[in-house]
N, C-alpha and C positions, 0 to 999 in steps of 0.2 A: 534491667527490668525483671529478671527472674528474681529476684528478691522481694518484690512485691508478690508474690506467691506463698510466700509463706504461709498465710493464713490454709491456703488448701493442706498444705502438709501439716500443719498445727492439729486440724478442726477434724481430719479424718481419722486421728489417733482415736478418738474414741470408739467409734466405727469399728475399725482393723482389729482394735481390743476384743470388742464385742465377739464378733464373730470368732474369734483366734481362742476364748475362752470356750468358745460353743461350739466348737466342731460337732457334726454329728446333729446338733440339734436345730441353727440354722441352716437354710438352705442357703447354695449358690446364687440361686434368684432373687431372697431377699437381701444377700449380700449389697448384690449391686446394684438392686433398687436404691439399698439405703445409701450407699454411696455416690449415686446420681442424684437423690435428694439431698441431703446434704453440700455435695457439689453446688444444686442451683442455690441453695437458702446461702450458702459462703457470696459466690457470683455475684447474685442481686444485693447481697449485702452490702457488702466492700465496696461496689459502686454506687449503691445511693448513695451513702454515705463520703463518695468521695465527692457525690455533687454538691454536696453538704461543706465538705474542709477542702477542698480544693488541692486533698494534697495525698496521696496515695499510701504514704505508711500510718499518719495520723486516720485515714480511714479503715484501714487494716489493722492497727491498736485497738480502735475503738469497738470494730466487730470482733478481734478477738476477746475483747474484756465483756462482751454481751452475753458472746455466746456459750461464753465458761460459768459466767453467772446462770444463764437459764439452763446449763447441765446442771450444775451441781451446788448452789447455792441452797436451793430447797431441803437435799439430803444435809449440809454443812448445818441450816439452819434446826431441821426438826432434830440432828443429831445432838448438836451442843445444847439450844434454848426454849425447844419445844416441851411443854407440862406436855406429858402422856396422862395424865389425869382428865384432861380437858379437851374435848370432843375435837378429830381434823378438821371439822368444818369451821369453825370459829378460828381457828390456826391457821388455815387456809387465806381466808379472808381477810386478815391480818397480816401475814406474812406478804400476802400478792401485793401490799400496799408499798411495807416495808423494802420490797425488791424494786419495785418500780423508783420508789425516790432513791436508793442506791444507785441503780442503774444509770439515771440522769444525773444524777452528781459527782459518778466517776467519770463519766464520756464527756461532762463539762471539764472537769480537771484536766484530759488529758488532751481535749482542744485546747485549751487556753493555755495550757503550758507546751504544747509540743514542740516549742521551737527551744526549749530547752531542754528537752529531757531524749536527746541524741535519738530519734525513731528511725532514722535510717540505719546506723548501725545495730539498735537494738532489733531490729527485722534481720542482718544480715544473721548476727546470733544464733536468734530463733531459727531461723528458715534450716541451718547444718544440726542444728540441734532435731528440731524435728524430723530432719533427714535421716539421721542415726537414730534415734527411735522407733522409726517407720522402717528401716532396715530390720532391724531387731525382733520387731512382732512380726515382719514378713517370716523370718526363720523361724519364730515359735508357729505363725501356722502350717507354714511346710508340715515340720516335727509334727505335729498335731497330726495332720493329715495321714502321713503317712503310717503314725502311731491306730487310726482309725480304719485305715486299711489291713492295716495286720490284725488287727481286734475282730474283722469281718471273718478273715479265713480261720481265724482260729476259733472263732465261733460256729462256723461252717463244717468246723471237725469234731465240735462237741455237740454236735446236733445230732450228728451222725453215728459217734458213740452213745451217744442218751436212746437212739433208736435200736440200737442192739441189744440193751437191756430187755431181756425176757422177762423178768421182773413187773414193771410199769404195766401194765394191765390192770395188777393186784393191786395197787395202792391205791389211797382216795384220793377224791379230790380238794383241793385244800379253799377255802374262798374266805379271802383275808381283806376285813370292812377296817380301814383305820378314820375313825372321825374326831378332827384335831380342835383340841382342846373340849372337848365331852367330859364332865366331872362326875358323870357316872351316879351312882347312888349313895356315897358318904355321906352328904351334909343334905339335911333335908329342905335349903334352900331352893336346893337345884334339882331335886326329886322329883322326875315326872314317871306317877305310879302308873300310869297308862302304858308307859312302854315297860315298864316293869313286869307288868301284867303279861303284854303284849308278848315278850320274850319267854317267859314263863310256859305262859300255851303252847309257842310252837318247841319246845323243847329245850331250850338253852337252862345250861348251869351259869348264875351270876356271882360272880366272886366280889363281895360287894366292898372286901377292904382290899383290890386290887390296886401296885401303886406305881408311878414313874420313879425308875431312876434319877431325871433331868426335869428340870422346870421349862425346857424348850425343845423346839420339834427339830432343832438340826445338830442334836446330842443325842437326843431318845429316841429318834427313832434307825440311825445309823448305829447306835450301840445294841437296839434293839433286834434288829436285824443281823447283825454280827453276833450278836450272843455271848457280846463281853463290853466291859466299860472303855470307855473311851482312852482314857490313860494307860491299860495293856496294846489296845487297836493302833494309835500313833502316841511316841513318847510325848512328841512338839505338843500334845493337847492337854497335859497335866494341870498346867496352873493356865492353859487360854487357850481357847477358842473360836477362832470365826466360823461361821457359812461356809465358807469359801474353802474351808481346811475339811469340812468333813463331807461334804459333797461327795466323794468320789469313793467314801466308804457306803454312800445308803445305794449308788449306783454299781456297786461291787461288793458283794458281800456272802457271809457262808452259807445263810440260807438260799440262795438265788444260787448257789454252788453245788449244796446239796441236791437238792430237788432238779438241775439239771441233769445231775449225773445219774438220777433214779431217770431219767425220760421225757419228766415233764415238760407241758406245752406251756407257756405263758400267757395270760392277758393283764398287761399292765394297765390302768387307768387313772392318770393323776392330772389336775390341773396343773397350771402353764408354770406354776410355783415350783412343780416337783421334775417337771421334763431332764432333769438330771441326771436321771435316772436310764436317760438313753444317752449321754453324754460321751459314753465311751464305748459306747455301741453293745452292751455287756447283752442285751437280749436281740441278736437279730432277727431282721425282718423277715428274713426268708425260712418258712417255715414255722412261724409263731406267729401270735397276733400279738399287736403292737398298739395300743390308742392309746392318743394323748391330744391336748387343745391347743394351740400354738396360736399366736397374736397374731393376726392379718397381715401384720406386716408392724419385725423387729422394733425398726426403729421410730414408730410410730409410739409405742409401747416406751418406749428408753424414754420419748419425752415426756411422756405423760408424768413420769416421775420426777420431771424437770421442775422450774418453776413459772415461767411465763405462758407454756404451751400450755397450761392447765387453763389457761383463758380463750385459747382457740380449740382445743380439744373437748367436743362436745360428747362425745363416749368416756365417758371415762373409768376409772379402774372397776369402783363397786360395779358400775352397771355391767364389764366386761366378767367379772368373776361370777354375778349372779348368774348369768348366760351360762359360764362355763358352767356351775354347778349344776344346773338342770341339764344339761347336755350330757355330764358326767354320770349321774345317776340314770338317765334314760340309757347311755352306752352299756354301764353295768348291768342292767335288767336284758338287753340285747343279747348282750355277747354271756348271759348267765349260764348256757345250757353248751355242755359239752358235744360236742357232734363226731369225736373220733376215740376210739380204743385206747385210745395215750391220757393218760392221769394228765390234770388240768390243773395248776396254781392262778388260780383267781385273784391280781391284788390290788383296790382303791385305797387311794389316800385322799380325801375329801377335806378342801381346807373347809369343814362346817362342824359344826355350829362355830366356829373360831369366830371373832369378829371381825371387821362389821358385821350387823344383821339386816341385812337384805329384805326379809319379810316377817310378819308375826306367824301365829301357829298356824291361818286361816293362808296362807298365801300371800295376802295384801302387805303392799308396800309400805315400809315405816323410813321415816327421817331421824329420829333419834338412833342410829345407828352403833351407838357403844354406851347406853347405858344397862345396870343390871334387868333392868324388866324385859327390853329388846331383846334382850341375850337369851333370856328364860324362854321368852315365845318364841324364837326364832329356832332355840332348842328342841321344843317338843317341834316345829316343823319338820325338822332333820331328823328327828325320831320316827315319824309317820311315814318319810319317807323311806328310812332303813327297814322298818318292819315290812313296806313293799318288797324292796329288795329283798328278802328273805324268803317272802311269801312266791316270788318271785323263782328264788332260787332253789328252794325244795320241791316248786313243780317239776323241775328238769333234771335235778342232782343225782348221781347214784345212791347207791344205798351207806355204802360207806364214807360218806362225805362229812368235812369239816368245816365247818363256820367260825370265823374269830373273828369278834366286834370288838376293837376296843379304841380307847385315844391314847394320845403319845404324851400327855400332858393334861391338867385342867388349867381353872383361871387361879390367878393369884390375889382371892379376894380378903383384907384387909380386916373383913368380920373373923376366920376363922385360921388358928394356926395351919400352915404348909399346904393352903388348900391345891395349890397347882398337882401335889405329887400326889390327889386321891382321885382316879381314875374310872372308868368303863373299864370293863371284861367281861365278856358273855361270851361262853362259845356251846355250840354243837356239836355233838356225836357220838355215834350208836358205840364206839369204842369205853365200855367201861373204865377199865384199868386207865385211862388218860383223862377220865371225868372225875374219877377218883381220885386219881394221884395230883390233882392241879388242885394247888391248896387255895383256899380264901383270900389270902394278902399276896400272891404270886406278883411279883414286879417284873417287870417287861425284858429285863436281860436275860431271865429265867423262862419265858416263856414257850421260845423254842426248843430248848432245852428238855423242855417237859413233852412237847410234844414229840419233836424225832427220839428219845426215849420211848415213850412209850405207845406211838403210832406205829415207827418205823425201827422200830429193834434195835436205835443208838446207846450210844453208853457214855451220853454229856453228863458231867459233874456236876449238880449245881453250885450256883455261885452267892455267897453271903450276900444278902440283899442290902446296897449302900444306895445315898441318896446326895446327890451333888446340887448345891444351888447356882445356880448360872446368872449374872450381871448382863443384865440384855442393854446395855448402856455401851460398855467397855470390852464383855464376853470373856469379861474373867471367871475361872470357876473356883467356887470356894471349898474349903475342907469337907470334907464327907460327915453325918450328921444323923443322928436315929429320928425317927417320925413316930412317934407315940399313940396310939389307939387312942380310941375314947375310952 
């Protein structure tokens, strides 16, 4: 009888993964919430289904062939044969069609043929197989665990040295806006002179042929951060890229190194996109401020990116991210005003204006959510908003304070050569010599460079400005490449 269990050890792998990847950033709690759910969805399954086939491995084949399609059929599907040209929602709707006659026409195949195709033994298989699997991530989350706990104390010891710095008084404080995919003022499609203006008034220098190194925000903005290209950072990322390889560079990195070691206090602020960024516990809690947005509940969230639960899931992602965004921006305005002696690194990562667009310039909700007009209004919204935020931040700031506004990225629109790599860069401060020395086309791996040079008395090199194109298909990066003025 225990072989008829398989499917529980099958269907929790994903689960165990999940969390095992996320230490630090899921809780205990929603651990095994999600794993109690899960549990009951396996449960009720495997036996309706057996009141169905009368027959206990033909109903456990058939829920595990459901329930791997409504994981991960949707990502298989938008990844190999979805047009990205062509709006999610008509994808959507089309795809859910497509899944559903899949789904009945393999569950019919494997009724009808079960008494051929040996399910008893192919359960007994499965069930040692997923056994030793589930072994496996049990010891990587131990590992994990225990790697997090160490990350705690030693973090506990650099807080502690960052506090003996007699220094940190004197420095500014730093408040770092990055708004993802902003194309800034290069191409006058996307030019809204209103915040142009707007920036102007309250003091900012715009560097207006400011540029990305990367076409994507999980190269440009870990290399930007690090203050070097990704192929010096990890060798593995020369010729390829995932997500998943550079994460652990934008949540560990040398400016979150430096600026510890000078005193400063933290406020991180990112949506649920960037929470990686606590992944390895690099800014502890105790003693910093800490905000970020977190799903109600994991694996709520994991389905939603499914493909079936998108028909019972009535919140869904846009409506969750619009929330976040206004949450995100109102935290920033909150927590703007330093309240202790200790130098303050302020830093949002705002997935906005990126797409989808959520609302036009006015607020009000729009349904075309990825075409170029959307994008435009939805732009100058997220402009009106940042200029709060400023207006915002110079009520409270000291005197020697720093502002940098920029994106990690623009859009890659098809009117005009290389437009992803022409960027936002506005920044603040009364520091001459660093308003001056930050030249017009400064590209992001130079950025800080220029600044702890000439804020904080370093002696970074800069670095010839290169420009990598990245395959958001396959995440291959291609040969380095010059970007031409007008």
């Amino acid at each position: 009888m225990i072989y008829y269990l398989y499917p529980f050890l099958l269907c929790l792998i994903p689960v165990h993964a999940l969390f095992g990847q996320n230490i630090g950033e899921i809780s205990p709690k929603h651990y095994f919430q999600a794993l109690g759910l899960i549990g009951l969805i396996i449960f009720a399954g495997c036996f309706g289904l057996y009141l169905i086939t009368n027959d206990f491995y033909t109903a456990d084949a058939v829920f595990c062939l459901n329930f791997f399609l409504i994981l991960y059929a949707n990502y298989i599907f938008v990844k190999f044969y979805t047009n990205y040209q062509c709006s999610r929602i008509s994808t959507k709707i089309k795809f859910t069609v497509y899944f559903v006659i899949a789904a009945i026409f393999l569950s019919s195949l494997i009724i009808y043929f079960s008494k051929y195709l040996f399910l008893d033994i192919l359960g007994k298989i499965v069930f040692y197989t997923a056994l030793v699997i589930n072994f496996f991530i049990f010891l990587d989350i131990v590992n994990q665990s225990s790697r997090y706990k160490r990350q705690k104390v030693e973090n506990k010891k650099d807080k502690i040295d960052a506090e003996n710095n007699e220094k940190s008084d004197f420095y500014p404080d730093v408040y770092h806006i990055l708004l993802d995919s902003h194309p800034g003022f290069y191409f006058e499609k996307y030019r809204d002179e209103d915040f142009r203006t707007g920036l102007k008034k309250r003091g900012f220098l715009i560097c207006d042929s400011a540029k990305s190194n990367y076409n994507c925000t999980h190269l440009s903005v870990p290399s930007m951060l690090n203050m070097d290209y990704m192929s010096n950072l990890q060798k593995d990322t020369i010729h390829h890229c995932e997500p998943r390889q550079a994460w652990h560079l934008y949540s560990k990195n040398k400016v979150f190194d430096n600026l510890k070691k000078m005193g400063y206090r933290f406020c991180i602020i990112t949506d649920k996109f960037f929470t990686n960024l606590n992944k390895y516990n690099y800014i502890p809690p105790d003693g910093y401020i800490y905000t970020d947005f977190k799903t109600e509940n994991y694996i709520l969230n994991l389905m939603h990116y499914s493909s079936i639960f998108r028909l019972f899931i009535k919140r869904t992602q846009y409506r969750n991210f619009e929330s976040d965004i206004t949450k995100i921006i109102d935290s920033y305005k909150k927590h703007a005003k330093n309240e202790t002696n200790k130098p303050l690194f302020h830093y949002m990562h705002l997935l906005a204006p990126h797409p989808p667009c959520y609302v036009d310039e006015n607020g009000n909700s729009v349904e075309d959510n990825y075409s170029s007009e959307s994008f435009i209004s939805y732009q100058k919204y997220i402009n009106k908003q940042t200029l709060e935020i400023v207006d915002c931040i110079k009520s409270n700031m000291k005197k020697n304070s720093i502002i940098i506004i920029h994106s990690d990225h623009s859009l890659d629109d098809k009117e005009f050569e290389n437009t992803a790599y022409h960027i936002l860069l506005a920044v603040y401060s009364d520091n001459k010599k660093f308003v001056e020395k930050l030249p017009d086309n400064c590209s992001l791996v130079n950025l800080y460079r220029y600044i702890f040079n000439n804020c904080f008395d370093k002696n970074y090199k800069y670095l010839e400005d290169k420009h990598y194109k990245v395959s958001m298909l396959t995440y291959d990066i291609g040969s380095e490449f010059k970007i031409t003025e007008k």
